[in-house]
Backbone as a ProteinNet text record, in pm:
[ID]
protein_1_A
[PRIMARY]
XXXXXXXXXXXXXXXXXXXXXXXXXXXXXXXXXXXXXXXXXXXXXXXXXXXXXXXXXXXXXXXXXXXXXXX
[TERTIARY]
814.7	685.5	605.4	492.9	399.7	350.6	318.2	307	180.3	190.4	26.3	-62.9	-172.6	-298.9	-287.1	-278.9	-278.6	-446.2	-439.9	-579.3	-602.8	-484.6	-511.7	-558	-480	-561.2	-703.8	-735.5	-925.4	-984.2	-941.4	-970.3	-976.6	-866.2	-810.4	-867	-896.4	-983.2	-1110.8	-1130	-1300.6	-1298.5	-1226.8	-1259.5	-1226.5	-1145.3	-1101.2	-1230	-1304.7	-1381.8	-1541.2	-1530.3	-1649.4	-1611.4	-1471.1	-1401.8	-1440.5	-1432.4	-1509.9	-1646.1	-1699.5	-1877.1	-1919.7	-1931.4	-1999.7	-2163.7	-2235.6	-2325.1	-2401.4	-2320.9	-2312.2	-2359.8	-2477	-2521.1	-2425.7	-2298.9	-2247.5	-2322.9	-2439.4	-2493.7	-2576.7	-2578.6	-2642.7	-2541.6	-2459.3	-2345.8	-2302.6	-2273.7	-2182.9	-2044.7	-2046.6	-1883.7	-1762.3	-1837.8	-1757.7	-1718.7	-1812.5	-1811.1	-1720.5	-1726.6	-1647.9	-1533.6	-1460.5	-1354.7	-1294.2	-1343.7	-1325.1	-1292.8	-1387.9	-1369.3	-1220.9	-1214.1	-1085.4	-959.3	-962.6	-799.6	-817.7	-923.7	-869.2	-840.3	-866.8	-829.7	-689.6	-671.3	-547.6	-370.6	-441.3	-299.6	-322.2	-454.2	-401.3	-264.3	-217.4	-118.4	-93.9	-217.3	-197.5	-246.4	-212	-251.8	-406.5	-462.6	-594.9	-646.4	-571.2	-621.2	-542.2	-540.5	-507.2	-670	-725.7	-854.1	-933.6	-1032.5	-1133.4	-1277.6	-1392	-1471.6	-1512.8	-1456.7	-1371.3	-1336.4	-1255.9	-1184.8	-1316.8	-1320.4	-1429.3	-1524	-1634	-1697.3	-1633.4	-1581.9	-1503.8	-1488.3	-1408.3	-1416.2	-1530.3	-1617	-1754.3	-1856.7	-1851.1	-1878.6	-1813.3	-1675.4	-1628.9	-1655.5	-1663.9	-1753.8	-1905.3	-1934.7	-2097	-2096.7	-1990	-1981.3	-1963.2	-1867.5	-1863.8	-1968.4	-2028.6	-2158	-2232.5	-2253.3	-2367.5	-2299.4	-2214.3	-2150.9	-2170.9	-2197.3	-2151.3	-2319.1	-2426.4	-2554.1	-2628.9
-2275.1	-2292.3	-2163.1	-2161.8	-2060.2	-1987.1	-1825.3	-1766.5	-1826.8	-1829.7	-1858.2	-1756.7	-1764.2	-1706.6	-1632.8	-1497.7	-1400.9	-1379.3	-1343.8	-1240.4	-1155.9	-1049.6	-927.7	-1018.6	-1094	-1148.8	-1164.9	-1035.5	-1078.6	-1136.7	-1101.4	-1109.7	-1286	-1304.9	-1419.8	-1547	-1511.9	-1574.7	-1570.4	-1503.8	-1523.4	-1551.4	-1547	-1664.8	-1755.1	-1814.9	-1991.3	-2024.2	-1944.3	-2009.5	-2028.2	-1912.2	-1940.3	-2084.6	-2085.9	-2201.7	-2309.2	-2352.8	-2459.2	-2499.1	-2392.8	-2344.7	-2297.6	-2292.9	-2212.3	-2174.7	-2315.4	-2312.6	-2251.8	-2196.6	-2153.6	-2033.7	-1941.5	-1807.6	-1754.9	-1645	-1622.2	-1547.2	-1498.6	-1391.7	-1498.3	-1648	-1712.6	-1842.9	-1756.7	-1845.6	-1747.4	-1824.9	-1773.2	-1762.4	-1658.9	-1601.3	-1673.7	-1797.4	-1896.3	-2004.1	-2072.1	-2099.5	-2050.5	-1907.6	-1885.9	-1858.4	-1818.3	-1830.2	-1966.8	-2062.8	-2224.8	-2260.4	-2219.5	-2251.2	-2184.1	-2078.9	-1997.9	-2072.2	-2084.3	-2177.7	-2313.6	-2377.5	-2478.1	-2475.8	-2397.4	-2390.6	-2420.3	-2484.6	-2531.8	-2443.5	-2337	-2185.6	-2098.8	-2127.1	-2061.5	-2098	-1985.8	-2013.1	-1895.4	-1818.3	-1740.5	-1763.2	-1713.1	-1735.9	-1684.4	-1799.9	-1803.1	-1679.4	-1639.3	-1590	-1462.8	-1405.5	-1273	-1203.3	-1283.5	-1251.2	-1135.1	-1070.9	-1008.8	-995.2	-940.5	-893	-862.5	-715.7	-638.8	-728.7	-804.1	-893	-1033.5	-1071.4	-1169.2	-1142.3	-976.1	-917.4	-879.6	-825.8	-799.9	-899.1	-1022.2	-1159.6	-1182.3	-1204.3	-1236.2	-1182	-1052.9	-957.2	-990.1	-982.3	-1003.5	-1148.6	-1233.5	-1396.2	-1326.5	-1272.1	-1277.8	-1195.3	-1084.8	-1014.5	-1146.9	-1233.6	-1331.6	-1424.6	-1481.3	-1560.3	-1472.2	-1357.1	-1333	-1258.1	-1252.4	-1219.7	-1357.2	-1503.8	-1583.9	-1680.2	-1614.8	-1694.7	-1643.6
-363	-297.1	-311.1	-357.3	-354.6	-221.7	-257.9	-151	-75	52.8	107.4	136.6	152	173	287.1	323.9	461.5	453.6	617.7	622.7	498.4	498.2	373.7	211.8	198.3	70.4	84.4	35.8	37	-25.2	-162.5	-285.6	-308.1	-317.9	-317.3	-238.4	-142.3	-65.3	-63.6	-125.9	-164.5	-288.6	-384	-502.7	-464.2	-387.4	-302.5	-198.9	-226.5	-134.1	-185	-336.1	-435.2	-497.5	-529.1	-593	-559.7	-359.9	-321.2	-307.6	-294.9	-260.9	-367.8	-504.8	-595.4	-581.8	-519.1	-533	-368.7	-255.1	-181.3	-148.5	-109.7	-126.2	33.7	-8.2	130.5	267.5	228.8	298.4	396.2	371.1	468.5	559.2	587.5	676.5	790.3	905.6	976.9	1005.6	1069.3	1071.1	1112.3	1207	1300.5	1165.3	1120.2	946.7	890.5	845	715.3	793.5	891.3	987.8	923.9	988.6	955.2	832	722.2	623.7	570.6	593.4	546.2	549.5	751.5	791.1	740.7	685.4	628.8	476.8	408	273.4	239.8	168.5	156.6	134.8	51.8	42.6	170.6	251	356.5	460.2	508.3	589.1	710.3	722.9	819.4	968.8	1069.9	1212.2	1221.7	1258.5	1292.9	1342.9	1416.1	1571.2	1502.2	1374.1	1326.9	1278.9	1252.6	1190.4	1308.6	1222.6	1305.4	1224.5	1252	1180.5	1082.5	1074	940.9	806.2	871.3	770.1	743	794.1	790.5	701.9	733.2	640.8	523.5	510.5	383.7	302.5	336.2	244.3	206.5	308	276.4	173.1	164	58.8	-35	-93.4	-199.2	-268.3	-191.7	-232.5	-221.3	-213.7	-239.8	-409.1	-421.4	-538.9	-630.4	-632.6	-698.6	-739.6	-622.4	-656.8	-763.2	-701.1	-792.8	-937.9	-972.3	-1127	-1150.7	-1114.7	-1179.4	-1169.8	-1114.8	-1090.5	-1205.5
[MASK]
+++++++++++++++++++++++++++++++++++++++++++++++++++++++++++++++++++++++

């Protein structure tokens, strides 16, 4: 069985989430949103309630680096 998706996978999680949303600009969503969107992604497997800010922004940024290498 493949490893699942932690908070620390940033990276990773923000191409899984350009992956679902390509056409998605991240800088116009909220945090409660991309929270949501995260724990349901399917390789996630980490505790909800590990997340913070930090981490939230950070994903979020790295999916926005993505969108726009790819618009």
């Amino acid at each position: 069985m493949p490893n699942k998706l932690t908070w620390d996978n940033f990276e990773d999680i923000a191409l899984s989430l350009y992956e679902k949303f390509p056409d998605l600009d991240p800088t116009h969503i909220r945090f409660t949103d991309l929270h949501k969107w995260i724990t349901e992604l399917a390789d996630f497997g980490d505790d909800p309630l590990k997340s913070n800010e930090a981490k939230l922004e950070r994903i979020q940024m790295l999916w926005l680096e993505e969108f726009q290498d790819n618009s």
